[in-house]
mmCIF file of the N, C-alpha and C atoms, coordinates in Angstrom:
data_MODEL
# 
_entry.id   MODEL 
# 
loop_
_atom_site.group_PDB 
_atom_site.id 
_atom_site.type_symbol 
_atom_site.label_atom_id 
_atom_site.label_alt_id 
_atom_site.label_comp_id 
_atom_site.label_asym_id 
_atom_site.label_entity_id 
_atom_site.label_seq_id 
_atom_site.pdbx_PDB_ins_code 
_atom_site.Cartn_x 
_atom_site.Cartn_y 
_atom_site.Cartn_z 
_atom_site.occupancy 
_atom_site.B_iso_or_equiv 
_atom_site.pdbx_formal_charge 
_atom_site.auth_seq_id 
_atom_site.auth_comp_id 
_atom_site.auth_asym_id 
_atom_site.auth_atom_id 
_atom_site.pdbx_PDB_model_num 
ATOM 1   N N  . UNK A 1 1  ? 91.123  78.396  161.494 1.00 0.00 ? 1  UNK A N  1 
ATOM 2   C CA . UNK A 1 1  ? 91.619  79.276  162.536 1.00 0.00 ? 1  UNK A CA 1 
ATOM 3   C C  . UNK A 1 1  ? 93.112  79.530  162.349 1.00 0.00 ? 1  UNK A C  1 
ATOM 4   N N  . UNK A 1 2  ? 93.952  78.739  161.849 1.00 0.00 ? 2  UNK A N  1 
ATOM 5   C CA . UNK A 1 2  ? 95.571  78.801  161.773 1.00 0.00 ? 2  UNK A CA 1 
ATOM 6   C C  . UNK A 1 2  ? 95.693  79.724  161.020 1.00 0.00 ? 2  UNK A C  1 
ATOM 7   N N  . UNK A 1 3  ? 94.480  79.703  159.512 1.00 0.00 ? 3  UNK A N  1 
ATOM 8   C CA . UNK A 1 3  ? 95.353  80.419  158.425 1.00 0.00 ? 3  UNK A CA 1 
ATOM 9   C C  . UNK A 1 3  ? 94.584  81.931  158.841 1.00 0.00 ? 3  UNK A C  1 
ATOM 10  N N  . UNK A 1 4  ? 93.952  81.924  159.356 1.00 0.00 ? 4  UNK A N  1 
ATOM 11  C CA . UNK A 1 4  ? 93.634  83.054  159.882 1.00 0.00 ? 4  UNK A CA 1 
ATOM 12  C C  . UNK A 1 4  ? 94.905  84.182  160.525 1.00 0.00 ? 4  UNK A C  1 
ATOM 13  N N  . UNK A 1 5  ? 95.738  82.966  161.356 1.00 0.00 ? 5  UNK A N  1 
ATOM 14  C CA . UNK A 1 5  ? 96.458  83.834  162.380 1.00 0.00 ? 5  UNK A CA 1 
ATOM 15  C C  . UNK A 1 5  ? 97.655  83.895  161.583 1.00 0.00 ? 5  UNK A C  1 
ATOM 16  N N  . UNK A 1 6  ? 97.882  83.100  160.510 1.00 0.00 ? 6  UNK A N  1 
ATOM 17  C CA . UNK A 1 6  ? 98.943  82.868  159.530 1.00 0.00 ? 6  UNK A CA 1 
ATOM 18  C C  . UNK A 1 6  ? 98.933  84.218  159.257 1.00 0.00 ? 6  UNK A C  1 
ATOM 19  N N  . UNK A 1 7  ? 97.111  84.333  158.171 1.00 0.00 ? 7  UNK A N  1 
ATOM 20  C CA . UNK A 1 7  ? 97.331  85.805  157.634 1.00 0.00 ? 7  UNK A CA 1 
ATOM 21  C C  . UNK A 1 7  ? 97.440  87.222  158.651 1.00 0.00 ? 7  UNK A C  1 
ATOM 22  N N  . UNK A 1 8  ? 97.038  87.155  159.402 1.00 0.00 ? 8  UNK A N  1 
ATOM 23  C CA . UNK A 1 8  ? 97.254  88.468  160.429 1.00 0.00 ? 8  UNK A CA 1 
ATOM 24  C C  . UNK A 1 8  ? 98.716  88.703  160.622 1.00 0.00 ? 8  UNK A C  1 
ATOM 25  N N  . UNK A 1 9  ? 99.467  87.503  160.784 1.00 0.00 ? 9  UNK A N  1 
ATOM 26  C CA . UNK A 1 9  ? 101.159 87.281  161.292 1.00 0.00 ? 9  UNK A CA 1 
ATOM 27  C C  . UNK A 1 9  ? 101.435 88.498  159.889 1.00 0.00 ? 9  UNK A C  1 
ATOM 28  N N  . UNK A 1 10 ? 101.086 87.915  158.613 1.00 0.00 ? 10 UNK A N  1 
ATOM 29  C CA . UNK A 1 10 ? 101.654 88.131  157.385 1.00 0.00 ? 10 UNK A CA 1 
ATOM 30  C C  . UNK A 1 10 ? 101.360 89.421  157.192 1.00 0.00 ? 10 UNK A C  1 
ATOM 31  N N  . UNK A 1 11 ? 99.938  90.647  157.486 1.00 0.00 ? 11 UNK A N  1 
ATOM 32  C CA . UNK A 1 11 ? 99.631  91.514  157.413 1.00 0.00 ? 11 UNK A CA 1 
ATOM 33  C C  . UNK A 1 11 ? 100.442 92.608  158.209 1.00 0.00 ? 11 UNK A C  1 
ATOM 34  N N  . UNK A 1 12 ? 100.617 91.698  159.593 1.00 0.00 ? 12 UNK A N  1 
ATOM 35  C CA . UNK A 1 12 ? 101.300 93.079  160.281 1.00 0.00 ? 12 UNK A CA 1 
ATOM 36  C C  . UNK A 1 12 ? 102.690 92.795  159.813 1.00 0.00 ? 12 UNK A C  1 
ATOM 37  N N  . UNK A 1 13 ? 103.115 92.030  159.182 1.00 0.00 ? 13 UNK A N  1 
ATOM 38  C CA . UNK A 1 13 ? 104.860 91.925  158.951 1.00 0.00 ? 13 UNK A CA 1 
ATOM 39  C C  . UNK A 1 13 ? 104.721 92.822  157.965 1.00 0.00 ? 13 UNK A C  1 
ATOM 40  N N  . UNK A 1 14 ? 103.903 93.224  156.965 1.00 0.00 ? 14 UNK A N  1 
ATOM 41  C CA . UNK A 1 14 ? 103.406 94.489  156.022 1.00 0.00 ? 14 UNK A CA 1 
ATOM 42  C C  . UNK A 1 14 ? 103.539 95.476  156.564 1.00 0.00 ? 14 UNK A C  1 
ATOM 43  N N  . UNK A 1 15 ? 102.900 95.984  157.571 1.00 0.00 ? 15 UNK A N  1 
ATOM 44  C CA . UNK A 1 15 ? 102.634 96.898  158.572 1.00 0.00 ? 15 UNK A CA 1 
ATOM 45  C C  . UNK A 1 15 ? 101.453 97.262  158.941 1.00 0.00 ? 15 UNK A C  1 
ATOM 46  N N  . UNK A 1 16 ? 101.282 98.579  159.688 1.00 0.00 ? 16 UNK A N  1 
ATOM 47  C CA . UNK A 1 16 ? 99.343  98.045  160.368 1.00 0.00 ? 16 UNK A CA 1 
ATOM 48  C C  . UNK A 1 16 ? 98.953  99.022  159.141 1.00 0.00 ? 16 UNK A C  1 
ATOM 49  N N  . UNK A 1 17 ? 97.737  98.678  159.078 1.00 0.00 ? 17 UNK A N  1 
ATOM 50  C CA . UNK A 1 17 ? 96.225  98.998  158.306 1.00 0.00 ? 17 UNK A CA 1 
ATOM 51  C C  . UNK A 1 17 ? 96.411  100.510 158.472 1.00 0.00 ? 17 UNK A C  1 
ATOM 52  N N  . UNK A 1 18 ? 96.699  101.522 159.214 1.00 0.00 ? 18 UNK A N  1 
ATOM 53  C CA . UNK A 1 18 ? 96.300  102.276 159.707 1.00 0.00 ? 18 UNK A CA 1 
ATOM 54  C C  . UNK A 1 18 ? 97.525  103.292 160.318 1.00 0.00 ? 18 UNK A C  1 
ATOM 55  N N  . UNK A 1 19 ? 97.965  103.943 160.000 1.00 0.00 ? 19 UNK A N  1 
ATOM 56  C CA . UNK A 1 19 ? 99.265  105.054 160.232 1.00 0.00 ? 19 UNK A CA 1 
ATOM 57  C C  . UNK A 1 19 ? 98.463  105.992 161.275 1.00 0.00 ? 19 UNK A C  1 
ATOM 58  N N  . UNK A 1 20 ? 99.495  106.230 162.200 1.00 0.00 ? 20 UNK A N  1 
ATOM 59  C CA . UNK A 1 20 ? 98.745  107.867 162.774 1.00 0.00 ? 20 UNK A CA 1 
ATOM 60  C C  . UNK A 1 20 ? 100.140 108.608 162.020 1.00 0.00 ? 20 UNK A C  1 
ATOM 61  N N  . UNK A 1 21 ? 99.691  109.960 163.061 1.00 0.00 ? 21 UNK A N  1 
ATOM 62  C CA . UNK A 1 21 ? 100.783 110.988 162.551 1.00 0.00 ? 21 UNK A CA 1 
ATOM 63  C C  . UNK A 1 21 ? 102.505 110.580 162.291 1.00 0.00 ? 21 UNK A C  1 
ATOM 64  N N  . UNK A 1 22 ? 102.657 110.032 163.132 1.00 0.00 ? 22 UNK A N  1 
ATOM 65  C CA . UNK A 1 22 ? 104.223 109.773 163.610 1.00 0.00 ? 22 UNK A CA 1 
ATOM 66  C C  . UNK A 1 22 ? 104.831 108.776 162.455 1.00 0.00 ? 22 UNK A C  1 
ATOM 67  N N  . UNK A 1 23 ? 103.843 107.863 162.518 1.00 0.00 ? 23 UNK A N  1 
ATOM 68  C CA . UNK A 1 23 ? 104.053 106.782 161.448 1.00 0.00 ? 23 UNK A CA 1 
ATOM 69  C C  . UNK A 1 23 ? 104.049 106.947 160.320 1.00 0.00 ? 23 UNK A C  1 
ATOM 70  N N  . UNK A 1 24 ? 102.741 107.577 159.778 1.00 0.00 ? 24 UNK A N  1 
ATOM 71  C CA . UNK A 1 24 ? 102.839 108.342 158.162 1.00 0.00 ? 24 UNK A CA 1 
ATOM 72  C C  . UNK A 1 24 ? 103.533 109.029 157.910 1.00 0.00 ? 24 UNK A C  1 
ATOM 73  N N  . UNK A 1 25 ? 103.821 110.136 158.845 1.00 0.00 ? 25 UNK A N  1 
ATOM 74  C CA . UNK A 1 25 ? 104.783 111.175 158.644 1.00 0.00 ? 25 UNK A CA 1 
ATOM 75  C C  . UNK A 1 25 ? 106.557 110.478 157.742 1.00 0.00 ? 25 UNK A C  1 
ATOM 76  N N  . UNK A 1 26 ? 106.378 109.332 158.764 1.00 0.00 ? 26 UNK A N  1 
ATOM 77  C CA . UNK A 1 26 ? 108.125 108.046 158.697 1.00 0.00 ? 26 UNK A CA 1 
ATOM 78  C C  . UNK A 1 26 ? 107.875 108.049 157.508 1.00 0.00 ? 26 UNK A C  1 
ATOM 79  N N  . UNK A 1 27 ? 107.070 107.243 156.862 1.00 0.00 ? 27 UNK A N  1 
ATOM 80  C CA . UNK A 1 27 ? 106.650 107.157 155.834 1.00 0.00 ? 27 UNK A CA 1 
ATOM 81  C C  . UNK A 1 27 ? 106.755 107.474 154.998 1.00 0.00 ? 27 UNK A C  1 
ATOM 82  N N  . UNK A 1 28 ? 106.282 109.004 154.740 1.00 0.00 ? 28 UNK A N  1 
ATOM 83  C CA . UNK A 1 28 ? 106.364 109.953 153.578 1.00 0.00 ? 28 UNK A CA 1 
ATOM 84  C C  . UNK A 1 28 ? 108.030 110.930 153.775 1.00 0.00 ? 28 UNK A C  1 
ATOM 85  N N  . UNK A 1 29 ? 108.474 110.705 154.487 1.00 0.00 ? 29 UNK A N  1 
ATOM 86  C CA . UNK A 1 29 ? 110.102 111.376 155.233 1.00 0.00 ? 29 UNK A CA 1 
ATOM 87  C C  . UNK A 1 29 ? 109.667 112.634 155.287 1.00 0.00 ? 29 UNK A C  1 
ATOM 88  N N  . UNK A 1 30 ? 109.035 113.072 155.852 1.00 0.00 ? 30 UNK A N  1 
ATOM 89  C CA . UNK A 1 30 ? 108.691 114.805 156.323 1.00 0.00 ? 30 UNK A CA 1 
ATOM 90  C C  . UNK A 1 30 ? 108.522 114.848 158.151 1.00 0.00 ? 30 UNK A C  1 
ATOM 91  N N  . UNK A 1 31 ? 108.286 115.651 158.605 1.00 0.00 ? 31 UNK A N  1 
ATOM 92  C CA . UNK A 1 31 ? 107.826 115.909 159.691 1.00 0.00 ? 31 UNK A CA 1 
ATOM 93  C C  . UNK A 1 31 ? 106.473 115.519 160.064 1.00 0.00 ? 31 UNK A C  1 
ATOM 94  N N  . UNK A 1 32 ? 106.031 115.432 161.516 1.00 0.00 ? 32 UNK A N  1 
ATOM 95  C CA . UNK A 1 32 ? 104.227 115.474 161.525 1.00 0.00 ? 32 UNK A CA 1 
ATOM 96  C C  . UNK A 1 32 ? 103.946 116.222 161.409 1.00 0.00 ? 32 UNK A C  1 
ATOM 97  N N  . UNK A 1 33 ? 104.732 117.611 161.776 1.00 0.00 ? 33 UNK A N  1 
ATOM 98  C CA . UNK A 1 33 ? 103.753 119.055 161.914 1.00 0.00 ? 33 UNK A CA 1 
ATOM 99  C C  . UNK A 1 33 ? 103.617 119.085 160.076 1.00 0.00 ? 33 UNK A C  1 
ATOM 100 N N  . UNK A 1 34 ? 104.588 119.021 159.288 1.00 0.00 ? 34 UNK A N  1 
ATOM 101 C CA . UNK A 1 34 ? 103.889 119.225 157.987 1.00 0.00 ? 34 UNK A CA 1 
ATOM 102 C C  . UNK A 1 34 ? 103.040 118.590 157.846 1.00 0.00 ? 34 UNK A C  1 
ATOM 103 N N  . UNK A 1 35 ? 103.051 117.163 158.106 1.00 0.00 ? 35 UNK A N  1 
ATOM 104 C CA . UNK A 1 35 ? 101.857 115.815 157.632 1.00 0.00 ? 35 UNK A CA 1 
ATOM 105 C C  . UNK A 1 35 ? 100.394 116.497 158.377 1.00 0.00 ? 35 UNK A C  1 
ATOM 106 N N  . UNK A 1 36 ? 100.455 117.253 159.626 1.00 0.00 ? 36 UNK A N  1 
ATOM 107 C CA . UNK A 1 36 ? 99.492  117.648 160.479 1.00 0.00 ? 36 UNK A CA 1 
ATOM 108 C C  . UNK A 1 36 ? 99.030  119.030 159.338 1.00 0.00 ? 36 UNK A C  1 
ATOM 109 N N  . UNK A 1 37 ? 99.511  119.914 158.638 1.00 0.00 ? 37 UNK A N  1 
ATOM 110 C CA . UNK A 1 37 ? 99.396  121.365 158.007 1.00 0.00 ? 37 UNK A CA 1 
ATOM 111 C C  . UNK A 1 37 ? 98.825  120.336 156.249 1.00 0.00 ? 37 UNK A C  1 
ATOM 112 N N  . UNK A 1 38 ? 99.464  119.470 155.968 1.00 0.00 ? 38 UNK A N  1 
ATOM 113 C CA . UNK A 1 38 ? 98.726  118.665 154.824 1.00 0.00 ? 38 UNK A CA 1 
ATOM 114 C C  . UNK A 1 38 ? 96.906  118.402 154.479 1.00 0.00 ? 38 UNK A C  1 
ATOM 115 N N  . UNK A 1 39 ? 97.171  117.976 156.101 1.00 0.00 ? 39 UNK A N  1 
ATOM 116 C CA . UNK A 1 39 ? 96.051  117.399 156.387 1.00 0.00 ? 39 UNK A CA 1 
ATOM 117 C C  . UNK A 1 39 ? 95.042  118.381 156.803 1.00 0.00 ? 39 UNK A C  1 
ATOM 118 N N  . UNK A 1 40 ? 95.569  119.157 157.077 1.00 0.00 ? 40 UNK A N  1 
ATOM 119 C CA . UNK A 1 40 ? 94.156  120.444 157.492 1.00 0.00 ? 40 UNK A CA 1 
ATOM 120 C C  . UNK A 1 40 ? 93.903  120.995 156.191 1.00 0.00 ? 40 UNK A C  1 
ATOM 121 N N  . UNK A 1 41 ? 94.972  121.095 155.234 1.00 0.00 ? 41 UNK A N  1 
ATOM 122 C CA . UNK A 1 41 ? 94.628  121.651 154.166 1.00 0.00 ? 41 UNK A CA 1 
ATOM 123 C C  . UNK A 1 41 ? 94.134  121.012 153.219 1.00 0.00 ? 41 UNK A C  1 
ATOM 124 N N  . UNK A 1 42 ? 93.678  119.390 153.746 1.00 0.00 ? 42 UNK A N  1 
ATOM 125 C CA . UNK A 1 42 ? 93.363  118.025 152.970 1.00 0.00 ? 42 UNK A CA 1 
ATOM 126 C C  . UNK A 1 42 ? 94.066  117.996 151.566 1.00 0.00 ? 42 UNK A C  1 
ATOM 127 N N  . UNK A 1 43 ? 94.969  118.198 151.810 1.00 0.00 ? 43 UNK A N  1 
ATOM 128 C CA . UNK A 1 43 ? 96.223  117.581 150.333 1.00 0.00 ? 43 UNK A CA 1 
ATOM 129 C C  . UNK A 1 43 ? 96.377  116.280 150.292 1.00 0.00 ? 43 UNK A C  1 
ATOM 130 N N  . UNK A 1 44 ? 95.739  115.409 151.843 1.00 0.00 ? 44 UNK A N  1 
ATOM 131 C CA . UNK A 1 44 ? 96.341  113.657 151.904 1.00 0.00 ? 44 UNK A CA 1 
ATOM 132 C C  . UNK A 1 44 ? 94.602  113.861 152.777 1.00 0.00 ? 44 UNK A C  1 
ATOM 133 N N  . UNK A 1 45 ? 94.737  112.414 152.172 1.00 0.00 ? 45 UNK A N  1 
ATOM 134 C CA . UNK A 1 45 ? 93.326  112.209 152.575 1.00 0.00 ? 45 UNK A CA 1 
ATOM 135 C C  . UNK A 1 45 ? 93.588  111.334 153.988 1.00 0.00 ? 45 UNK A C  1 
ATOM 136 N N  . UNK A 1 46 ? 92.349  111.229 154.942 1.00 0.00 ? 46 UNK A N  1 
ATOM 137 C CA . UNK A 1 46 ? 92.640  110.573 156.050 1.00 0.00 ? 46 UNK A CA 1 
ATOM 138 C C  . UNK A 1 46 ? 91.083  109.748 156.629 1.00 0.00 ? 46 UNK A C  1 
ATOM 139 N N  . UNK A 1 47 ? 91.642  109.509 157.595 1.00 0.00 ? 47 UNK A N  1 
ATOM 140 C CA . UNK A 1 47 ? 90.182  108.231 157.820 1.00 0.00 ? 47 UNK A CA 1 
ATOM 141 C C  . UNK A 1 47 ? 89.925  109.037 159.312 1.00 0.00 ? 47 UNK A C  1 
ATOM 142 N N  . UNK A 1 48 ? 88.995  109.517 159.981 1.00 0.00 ? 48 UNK A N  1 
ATOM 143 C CA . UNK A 1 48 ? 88.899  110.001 161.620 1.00 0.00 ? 48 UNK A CA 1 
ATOM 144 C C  . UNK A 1 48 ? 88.372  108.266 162.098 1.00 0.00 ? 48 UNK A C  1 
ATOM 145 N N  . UNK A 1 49 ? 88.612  108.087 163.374 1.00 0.00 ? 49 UNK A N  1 
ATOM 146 C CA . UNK A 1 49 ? 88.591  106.927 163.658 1.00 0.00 ? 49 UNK A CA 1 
ATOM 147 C C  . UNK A 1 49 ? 87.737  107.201 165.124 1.00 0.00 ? 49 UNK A C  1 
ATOM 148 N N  . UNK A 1 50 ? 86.979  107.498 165.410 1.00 0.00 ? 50 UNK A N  1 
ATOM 149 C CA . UNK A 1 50 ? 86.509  108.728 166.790 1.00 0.00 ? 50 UNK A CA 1 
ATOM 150 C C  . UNK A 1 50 ? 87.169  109.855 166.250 1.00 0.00 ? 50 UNK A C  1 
ATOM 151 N N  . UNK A 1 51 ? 87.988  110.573 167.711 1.00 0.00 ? 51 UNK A N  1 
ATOM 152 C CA . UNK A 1 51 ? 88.778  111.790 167.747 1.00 0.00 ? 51 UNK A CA 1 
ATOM 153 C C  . UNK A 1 51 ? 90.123  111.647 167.081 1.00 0.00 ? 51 UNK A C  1 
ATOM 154 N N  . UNK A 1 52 ? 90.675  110.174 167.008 1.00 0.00 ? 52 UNK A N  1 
ATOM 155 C CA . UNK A 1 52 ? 91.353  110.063 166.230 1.00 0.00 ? 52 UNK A CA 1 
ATOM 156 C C  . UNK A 1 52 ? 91.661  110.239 164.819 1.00 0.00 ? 52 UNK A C  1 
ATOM 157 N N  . UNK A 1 53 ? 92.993  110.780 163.982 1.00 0.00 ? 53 UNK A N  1 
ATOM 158 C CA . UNK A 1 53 ? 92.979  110.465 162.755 1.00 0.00 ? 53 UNK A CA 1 
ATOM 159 C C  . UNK A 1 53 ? 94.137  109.388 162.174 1.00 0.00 ? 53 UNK A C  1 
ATOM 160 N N  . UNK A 1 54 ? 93.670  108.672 160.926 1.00 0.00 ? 54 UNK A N  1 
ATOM 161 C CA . UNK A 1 54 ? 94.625  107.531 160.800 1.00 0.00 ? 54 UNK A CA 1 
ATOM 162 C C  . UNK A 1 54 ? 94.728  108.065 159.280 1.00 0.00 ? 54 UNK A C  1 
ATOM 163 N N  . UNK A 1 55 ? 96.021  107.363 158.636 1.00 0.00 ? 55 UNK A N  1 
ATOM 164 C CA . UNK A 1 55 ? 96.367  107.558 156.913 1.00 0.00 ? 55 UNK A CA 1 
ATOM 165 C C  . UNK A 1 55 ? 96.435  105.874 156.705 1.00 0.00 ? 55 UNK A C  1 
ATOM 166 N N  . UNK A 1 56 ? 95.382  105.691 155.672 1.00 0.00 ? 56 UNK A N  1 
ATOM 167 C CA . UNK A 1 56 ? 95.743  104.524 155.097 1.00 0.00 ? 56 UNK A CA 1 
ATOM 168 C C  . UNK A 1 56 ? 97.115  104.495 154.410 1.00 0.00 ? 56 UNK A C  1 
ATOM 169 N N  . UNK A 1 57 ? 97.329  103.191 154.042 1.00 0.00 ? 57 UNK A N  1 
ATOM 170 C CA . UNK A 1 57 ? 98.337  102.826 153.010 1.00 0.00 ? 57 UNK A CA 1 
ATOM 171 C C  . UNK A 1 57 ? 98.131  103.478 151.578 1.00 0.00 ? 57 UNK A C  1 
ATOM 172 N N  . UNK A 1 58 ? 96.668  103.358 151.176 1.00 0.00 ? 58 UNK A N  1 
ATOM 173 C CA . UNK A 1 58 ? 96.540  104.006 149.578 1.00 0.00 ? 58 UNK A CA 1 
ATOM 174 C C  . UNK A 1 58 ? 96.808  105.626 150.448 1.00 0.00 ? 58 UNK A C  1 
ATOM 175 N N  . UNK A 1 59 ? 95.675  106.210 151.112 1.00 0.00 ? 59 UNK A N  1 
ATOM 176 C CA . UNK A 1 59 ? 95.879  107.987 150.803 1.00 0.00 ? 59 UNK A CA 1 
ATOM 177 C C  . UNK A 1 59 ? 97.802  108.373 150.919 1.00 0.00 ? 59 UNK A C  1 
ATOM 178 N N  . UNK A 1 60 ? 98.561  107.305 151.713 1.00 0.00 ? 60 UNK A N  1 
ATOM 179 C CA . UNK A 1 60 ? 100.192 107.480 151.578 1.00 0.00 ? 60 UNK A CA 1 
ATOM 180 C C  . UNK A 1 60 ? 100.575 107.465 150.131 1.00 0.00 ? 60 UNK A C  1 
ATOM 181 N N  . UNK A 1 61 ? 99.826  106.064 149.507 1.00 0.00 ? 61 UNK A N  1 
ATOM 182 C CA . UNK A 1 61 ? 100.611 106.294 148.215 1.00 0.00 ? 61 UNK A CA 1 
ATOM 183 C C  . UNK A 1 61 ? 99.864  107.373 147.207 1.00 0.00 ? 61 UNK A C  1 
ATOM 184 N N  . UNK A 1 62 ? 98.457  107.366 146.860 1.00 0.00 ? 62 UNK A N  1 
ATOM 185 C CA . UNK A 1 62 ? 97.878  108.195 146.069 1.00 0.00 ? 62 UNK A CA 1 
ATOM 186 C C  . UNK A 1 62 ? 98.605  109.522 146.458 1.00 0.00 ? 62 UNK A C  1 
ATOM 187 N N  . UNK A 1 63 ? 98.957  110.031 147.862 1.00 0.00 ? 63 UNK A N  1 
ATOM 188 C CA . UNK A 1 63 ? 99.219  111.270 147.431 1.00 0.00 ? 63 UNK A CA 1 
ATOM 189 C C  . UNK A 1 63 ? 100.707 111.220 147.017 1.00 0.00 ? 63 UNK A C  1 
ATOM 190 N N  . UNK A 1 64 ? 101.916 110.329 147.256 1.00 0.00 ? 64 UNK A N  1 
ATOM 191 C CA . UNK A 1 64 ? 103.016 110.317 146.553 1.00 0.00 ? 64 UNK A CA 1 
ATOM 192 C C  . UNK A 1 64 ? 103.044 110.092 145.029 1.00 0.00 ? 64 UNK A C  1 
ATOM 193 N N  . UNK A 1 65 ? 101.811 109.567 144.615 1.00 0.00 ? 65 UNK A N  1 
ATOM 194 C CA . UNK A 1 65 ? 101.460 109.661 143.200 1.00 0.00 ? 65 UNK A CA 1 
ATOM 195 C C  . UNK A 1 65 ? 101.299 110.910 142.571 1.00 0.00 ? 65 UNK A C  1 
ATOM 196 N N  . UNK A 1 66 ? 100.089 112.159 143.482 1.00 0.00 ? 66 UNK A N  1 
ATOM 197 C CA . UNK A 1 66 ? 99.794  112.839 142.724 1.00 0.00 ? 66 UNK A CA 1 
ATOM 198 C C  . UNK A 1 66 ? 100.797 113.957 142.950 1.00 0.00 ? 66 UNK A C  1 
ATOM 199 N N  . UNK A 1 67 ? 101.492 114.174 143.777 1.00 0.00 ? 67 UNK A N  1 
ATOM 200 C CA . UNK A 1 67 ? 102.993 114.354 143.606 1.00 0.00 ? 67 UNK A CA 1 
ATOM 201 C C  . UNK A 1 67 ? 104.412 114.370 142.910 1.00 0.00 ? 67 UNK A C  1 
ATOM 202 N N  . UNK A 1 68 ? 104.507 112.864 142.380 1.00 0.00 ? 68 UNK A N  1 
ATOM 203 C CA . UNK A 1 68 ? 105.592 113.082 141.734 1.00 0.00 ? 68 UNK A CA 1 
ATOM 204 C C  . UNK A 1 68 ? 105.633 113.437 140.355 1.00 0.00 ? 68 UNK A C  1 
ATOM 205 N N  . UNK A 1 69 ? 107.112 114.102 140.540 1.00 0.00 ? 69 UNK A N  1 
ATOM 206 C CA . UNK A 1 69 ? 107.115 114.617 139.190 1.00 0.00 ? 69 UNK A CA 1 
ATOM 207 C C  . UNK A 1 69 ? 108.204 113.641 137.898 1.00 0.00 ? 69 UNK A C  1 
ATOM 208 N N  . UNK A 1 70 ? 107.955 114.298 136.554 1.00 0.00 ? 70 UNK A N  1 
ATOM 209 C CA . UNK A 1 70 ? 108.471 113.538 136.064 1.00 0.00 ? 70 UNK A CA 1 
ATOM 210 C C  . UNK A 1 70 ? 109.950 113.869 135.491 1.00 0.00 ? 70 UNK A C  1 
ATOM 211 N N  . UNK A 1 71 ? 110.922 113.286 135.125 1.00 0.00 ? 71 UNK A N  1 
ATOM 212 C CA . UNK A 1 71 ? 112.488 113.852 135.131 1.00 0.00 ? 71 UNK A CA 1 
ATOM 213 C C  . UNK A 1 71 ? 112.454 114.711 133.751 1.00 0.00 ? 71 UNK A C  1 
ATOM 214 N N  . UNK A 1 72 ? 113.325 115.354 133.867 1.00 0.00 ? 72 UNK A N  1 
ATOM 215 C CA . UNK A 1 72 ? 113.439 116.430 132.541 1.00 0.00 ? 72 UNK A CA 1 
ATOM 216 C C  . UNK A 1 72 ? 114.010 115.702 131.418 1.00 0.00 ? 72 UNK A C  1 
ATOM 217 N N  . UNK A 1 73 ? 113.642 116.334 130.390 1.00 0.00 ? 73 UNK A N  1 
ATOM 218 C CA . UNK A 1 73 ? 114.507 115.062 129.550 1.00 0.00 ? 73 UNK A CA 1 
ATOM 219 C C  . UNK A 1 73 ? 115.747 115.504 129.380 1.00 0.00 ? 73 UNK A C  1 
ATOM 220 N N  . UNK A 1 74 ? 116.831 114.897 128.462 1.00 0.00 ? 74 UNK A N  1 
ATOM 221 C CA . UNK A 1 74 ? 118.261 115.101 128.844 1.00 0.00 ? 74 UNK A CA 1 
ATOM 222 C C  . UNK A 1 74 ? 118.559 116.485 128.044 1.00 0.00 ? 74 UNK A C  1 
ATOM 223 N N  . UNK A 1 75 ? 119.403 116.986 128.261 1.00 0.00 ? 75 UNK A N  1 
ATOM 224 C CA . UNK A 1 75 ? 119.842 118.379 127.153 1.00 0.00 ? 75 UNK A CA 1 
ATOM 225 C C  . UNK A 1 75 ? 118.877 119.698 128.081 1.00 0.00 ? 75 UNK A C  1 
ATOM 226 N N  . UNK A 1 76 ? 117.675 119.428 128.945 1.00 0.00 ? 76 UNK A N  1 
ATOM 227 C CA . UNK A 1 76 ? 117.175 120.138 129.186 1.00 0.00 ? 76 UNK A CA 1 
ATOM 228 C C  . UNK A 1 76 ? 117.543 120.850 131.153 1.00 0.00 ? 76 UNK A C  1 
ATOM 229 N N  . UNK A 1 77 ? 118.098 121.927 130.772 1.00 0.00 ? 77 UNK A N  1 
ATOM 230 C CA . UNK A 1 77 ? 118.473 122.606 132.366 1.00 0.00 ? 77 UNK A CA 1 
ATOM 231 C C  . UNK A 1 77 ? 116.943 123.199 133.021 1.00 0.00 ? 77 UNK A C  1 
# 
């Protein structure tokens, strides 16, 4: 039972499982209304939870993955 509550202590010091708008949005440094126009256009994937919608931790990073770009190499404008 301890290491139980050990690990939960340790998970949310991570942060929660589960982003809504406001939070993911922090996250990714944009607005919600973009994170909200992303998501209708499913560019970031999301979890509905009921009427609710949540962003995992991976669909945050997978889509900063399939996102970034890579630097130019040097000499090149």
């Amino acid at each position: 039972m301890r290491d139980a509550v050990a690990h939960r202590a340790e998970s949310e010091a991570e942060g929660p499982l589960l982003h809504d708008f406001n939070s993911a949005a922090a996250r990714l440094s944009i607005t919600e209304r973009h994170l909200k126009e992303l998501w209708a256009r499913r560019e970031i994937g999301a979890v509905k939870v009921g009427k609710l919608v949540r962003f995992r931790d991976s669909d945050l990073q997978e889509f900063i993955a399939r996102n970034a770009q890579a630097p130019l190499p040097r000499g090149v404008e």
